[in-house]
N, C-alpha and C positions, 0 to 999 in steps of 0.2 A: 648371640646364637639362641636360638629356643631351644624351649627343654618341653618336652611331654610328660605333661602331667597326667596320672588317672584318675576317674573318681570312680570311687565305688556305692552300691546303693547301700546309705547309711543306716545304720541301726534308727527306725521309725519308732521305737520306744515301745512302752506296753506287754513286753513280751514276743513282739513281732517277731516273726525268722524268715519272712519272703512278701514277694508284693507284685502285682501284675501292671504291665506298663501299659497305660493306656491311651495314652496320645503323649508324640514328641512336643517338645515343644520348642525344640531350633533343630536344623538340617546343618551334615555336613559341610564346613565350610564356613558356618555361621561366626560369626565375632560376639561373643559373650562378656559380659561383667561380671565382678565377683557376686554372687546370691543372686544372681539371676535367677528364675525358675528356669530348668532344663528339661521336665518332663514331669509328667502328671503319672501319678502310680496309685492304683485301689488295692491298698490293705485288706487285711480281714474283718476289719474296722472302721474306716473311713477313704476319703479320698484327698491325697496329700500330693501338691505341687513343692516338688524338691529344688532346693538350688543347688548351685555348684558353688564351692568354695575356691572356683579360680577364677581367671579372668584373663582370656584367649582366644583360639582360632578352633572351631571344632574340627579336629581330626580322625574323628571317630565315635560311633555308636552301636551299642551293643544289645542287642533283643530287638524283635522288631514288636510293633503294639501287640498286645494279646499276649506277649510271651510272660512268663510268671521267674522271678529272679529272687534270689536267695540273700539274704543278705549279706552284703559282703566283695555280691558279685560285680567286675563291672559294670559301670552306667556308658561310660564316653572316656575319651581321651581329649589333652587341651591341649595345643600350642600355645604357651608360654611364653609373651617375646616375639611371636610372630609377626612378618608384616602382614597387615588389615588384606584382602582381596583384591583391591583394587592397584595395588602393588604400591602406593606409599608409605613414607620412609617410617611414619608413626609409626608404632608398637599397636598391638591388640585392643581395643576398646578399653578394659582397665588394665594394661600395663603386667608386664612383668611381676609374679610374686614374690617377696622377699624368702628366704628360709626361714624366716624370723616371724612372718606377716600371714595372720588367718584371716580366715572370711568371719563377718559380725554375725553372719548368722548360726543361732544353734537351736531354733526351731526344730530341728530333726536328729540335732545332736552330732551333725559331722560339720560344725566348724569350732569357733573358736574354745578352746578347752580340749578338743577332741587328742585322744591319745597320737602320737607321731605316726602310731601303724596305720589309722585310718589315712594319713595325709603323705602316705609314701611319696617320695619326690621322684620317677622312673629317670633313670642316667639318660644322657644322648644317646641314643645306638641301641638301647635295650629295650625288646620287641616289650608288649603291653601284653599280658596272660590276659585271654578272653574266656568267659564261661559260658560263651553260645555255641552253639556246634556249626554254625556258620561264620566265616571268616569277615569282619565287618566292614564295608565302605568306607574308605577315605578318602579325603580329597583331592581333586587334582587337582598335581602341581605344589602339595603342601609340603612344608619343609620339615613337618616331622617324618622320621620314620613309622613305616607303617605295622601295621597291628598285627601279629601272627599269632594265633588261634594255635597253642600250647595240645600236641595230642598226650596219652596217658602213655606212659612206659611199660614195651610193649613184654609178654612172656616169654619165658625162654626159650619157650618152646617156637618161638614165632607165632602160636594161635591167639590174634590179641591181645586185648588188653590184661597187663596182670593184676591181680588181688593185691589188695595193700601188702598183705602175709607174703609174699613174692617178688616186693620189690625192694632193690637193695636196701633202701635206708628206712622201708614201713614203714610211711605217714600212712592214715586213716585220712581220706577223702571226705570227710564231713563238715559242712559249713552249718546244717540246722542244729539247734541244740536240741529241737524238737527230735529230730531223729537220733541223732546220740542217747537224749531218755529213752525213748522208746525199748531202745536196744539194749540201754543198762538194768532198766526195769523188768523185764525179761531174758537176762543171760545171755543175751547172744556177744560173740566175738565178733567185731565190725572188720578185724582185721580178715576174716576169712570169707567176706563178702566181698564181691563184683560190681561194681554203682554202675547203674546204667546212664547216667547222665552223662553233662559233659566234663572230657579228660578222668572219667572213668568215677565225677561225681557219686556215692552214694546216696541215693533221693529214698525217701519215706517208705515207696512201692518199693523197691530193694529188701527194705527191713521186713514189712509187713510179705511177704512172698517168702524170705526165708523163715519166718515165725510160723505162717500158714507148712510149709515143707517139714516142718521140724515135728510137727504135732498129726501130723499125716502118719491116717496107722498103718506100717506093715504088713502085708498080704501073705497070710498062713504058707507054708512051702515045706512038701514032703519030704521025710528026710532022701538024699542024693540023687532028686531031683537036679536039675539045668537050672537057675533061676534066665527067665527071659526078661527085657528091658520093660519097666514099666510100658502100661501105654500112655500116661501120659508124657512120660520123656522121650519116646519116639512121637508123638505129635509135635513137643514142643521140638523134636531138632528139623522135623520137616516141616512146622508153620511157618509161616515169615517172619522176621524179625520184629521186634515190638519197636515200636518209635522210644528213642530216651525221653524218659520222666511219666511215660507212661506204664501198666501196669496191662498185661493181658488178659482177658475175659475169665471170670473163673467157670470152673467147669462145670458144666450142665446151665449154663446162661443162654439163653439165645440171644442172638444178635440183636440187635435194636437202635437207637438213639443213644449215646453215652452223653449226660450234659457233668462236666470234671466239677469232683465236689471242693470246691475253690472260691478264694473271696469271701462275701460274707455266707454265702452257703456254705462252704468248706468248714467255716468259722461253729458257725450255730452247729451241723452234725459234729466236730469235736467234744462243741461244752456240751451241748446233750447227751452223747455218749457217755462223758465221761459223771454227767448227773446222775445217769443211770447206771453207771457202773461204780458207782464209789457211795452213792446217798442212799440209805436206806427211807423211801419218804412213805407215806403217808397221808391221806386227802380226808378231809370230815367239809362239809358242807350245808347248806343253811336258807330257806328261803324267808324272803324279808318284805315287808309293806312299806315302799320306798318313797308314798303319797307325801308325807308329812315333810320329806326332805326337799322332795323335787317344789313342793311348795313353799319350803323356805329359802331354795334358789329363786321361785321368781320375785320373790318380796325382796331380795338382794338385790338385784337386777331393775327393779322396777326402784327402787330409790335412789338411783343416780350412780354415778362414778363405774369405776371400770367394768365389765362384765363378770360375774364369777362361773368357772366351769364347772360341771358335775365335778369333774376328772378330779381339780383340785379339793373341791369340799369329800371326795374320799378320801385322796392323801392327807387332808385333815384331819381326816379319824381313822385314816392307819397309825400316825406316827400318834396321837395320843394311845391308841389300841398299845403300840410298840414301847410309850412309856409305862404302863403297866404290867405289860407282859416282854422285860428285855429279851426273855432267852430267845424269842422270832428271832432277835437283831442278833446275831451271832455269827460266826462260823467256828469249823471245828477243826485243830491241827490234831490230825491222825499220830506224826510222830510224837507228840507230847504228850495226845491222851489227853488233852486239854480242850473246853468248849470256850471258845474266847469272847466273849461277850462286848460291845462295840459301844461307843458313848454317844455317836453321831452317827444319824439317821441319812444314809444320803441315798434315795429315793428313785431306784430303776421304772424308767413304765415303758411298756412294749411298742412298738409304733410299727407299723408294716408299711415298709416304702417300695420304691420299682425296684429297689439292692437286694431285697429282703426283711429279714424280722430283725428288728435294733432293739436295743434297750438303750437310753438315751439313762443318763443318770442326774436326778436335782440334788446337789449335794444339799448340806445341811439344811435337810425336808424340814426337821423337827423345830427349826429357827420361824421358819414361815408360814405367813397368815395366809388365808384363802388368796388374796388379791395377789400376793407376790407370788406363788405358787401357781397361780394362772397365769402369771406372765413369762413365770419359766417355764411351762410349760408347752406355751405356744410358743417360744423362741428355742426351744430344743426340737421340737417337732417340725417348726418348717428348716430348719438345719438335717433334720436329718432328711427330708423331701430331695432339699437342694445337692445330698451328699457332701453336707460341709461339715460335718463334726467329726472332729480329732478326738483322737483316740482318747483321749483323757475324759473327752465325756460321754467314752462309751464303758467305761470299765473304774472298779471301787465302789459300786451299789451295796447294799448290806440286808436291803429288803427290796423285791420288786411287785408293782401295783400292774392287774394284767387286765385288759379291759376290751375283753374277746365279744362281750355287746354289742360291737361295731359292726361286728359279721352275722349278728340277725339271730347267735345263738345264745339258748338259755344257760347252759352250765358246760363244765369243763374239768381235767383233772389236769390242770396244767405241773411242768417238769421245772423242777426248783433251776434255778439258776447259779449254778456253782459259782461260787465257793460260799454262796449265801445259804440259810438257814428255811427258808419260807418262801409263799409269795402268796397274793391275794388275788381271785380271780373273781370279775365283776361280770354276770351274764347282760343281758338286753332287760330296761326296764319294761313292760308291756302290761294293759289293765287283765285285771284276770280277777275271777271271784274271790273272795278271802270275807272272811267271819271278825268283823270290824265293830265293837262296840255292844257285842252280843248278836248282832242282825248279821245277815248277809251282805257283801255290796261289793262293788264293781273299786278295787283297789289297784295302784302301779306297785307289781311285785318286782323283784330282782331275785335271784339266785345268787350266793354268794359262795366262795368255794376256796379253802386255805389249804395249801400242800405244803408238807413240814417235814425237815430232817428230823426222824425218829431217836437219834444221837441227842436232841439238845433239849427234848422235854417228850412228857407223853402225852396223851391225849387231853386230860385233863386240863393244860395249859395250851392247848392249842384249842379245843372246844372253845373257853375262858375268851381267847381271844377275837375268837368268831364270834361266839354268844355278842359280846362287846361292841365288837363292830356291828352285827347287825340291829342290836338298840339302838345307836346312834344312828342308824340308818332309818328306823321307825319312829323316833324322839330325837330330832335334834339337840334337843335340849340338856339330854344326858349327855352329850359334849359339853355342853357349856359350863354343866355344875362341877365338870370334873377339872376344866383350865385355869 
């Protein structure tokens, strides 16, 4: 007899809490193996093809492409045991699971190892909780039972859905941990919230709508006066209803284009925000005679063997820059009160692809020679082109190299990249006049530009550091006497 199995989309690591499905990759119906890839999902960090930890008959899926899922939530359901389509007597392409028997893969952390809660076994007969608000396709003719899409328990009143606070046994509707902080970090009672998602889900827009309501000031009222209903709560009960997981226009917006800040855009407005709301930074900057370097890359170049890029003869003299001045390489635990100063240099550089703006990270920068540093370099970069980097090498930097030249401009105060310390911003090399050897003359300048958490040093050691680098940028050679 088959048993329907669920999967749900598994914890993608990094801190992840959701991920947008963007192409299936088997249909209702289909005959799967165990780790099979089942669907391709864009994090806020990469693009990850997920398998399934079973091996059966697809009898169900859940979100259609474009839809954005929570982790946790439904993926598909599997027959287990099932006969194959074509009505022979075999079992499902890999057979029947053991109770005993996981999937080899733990690429994304929902197989083997994975705690028993991710690998729930659903009984015979017991429908499969859906977190789409559409009820999902299944196959005909399939021997499992089919999927029923779980509504929220309704108020007493019979007006909808009830508040956690209102329901006999008050669970709290939250799957993000993202949004549980939020709401811890600011006081609010989750239990006295209404999630607009699905089965009465609490989504991000929820929290962020009651936080905005809460700090909403009060409108002066005479004493025994009538108070009359806000006007914006008589809008909101005469507007339409807002779609779940979305968030209604705030007031005085006009209409326009909404593009959902989501993915890796979603991504980059959090950590910026939250750079700019928690780092006190800082920018000094530096113009520099860059003749000297860029002609000791072609003399590199012109004597055989691999090519060396500018890119990495920088990162070459950030991470010495970074062994003289550790406190760059830092970050700071607010609750300790402590500046944590880091041993190993692993080296963010910005790259701007069709996804958006990545920092790709070279781990152990400080280990590597110009030559090795160029090749990680180009092999993170056409990675992140092709949308193939995992999450692991987008995240753990401790300093990043930002190299905004590309885009034709001179300088920048570029926003530190949380949880880091610093970052080094390189403008466009271009000839430009500069007073060289007492005389005037026609020299390739740079603009250089360092933004620093004010928390982990002052100016003085941040200057130091710029000063430094831009010598080395004038005189190759003061790298070399320093290695």
């Amino acid at each position: 007899m088959a048993q329907v199995l669920e999967f749900k989309l598994p914890d993608l690591g990094e801190g992840l809490t959701e991920a947008e499905i963007v192409r299936w990759l088997v249909q209702v119906g289909d005959v799967v193996a165990i780790d099979q890839p089942v669907v391709e999902v864009e994090t806020a960090k990469a693009m990850v093809e997920v398998p399934c930890p079973y091996g059966g008959v697809v009898t169900a899926r859940f979100g259609e492409e474009g839809t954005e899922l929570p982790v946790g939530a439904p993926l598909l359901t599997v027959a287990v045991g099932a006969p194959v389509a074509d009505g022979s007597a075999g079992t499902a392409g890999a057979g029947a699971l053991d109770a005993n028997e996981g999937s080899g893969n733990v690429l994304v952390g929902y197989g083997t190892g994975a705690p028993p809660a991710r690998r729930r076994r659903v009984r015979p007969g017991e429908p499969v909780r859906s977190a789409a608000p559409a009820a999902p396709t299944a196959a005909l003719g399939s021997v499992a039972t089919a999927a029923a899409p779980v509504t929220a328990p309704e108020r007493p009143d019979g007006h909808g859905a009830a508040t956690a606070a209102e329901r006999p046994d008050g669970p709290v509707p939250v799957i993000s941990p993202l949004v549980r902080r939020l709401a811890r970090e600011n006081g609010l009672d989750l239990r006295k919230l209404r999630g607009s998602g699905p089965e009465g889900l609490i989504l991000r827009a929820d929290v962020e709508h009651a936080l905005r309501a809460a700090t909403a000031p009060a409108p002066a009222q005479a004493p025994g006066t009538v108070t009359a209903p806000p006007a914006a709560a008589q809008a909101a009960h005469s507007a339409p209803a807002v779609p779940a997981g979305q968030s209604a226009p705030a007031a005085g917006v006009s209409s326009g284009t909404r593009v959902p800040l989501r993915g890796v855009r979603g991504a980059v407005a959090d950590k910026l925000s939250r750079s700019r709301r928690e780092i006190p930074d800082a920018t000094c900057w530096v113009d520099a005679d860059a003749t000297e370097l860029m002609n000791a890359r072609t003399a590199m170049n012109a004597a055989g063997g691999p090519k060396i890029s500018l890119l990495a003869l920088l990162a070459r003299i950030c991470t010495a820059a970074l062994a003289r001045f550790p406190e760059l390489n830092s970050t700071v635990d607010m609750e300790a009160r402590e500046v944590v100063r880091l041993e190993q240099v692993h080296l963010g550089f910005a790259a701007q692809t069709e996804r958006g703006l990545v920092v790709p990270v070279v781990r152990d920068a400080h280990t590597r020679n110009a030559e090795s540093l160029t090749a990680e370099f180009a092999r993170l970069t056409e990675a992140a082109r092709t949308g193939t980097l995992t999450p692991a090498q987008l995240t753990g930097g401790t300093f990043t190299l930002n190299n905004y030249g590309v885009f034709g401009v001179d300088g920048s105060t570029p926003i530190i990249n949380h949880p880091e310390a610093a970052m080094l911003g390189v403008g466009r090399i271009v000839p430009k006049p500069w007073v060289h050897e007492g005389e005037l003359a026609v020299r390739q300048v740079v603009q250089l530009s360092l933004t620093f958490d004010h928390r982990v040093c002052d100016g003085g050691t941040a200057g130091g550091f710029l000063r430094y680098v831009a010598d080395c940028v004038e005189q190759p050679a003061v790298l070399l006497r320093t290695l």
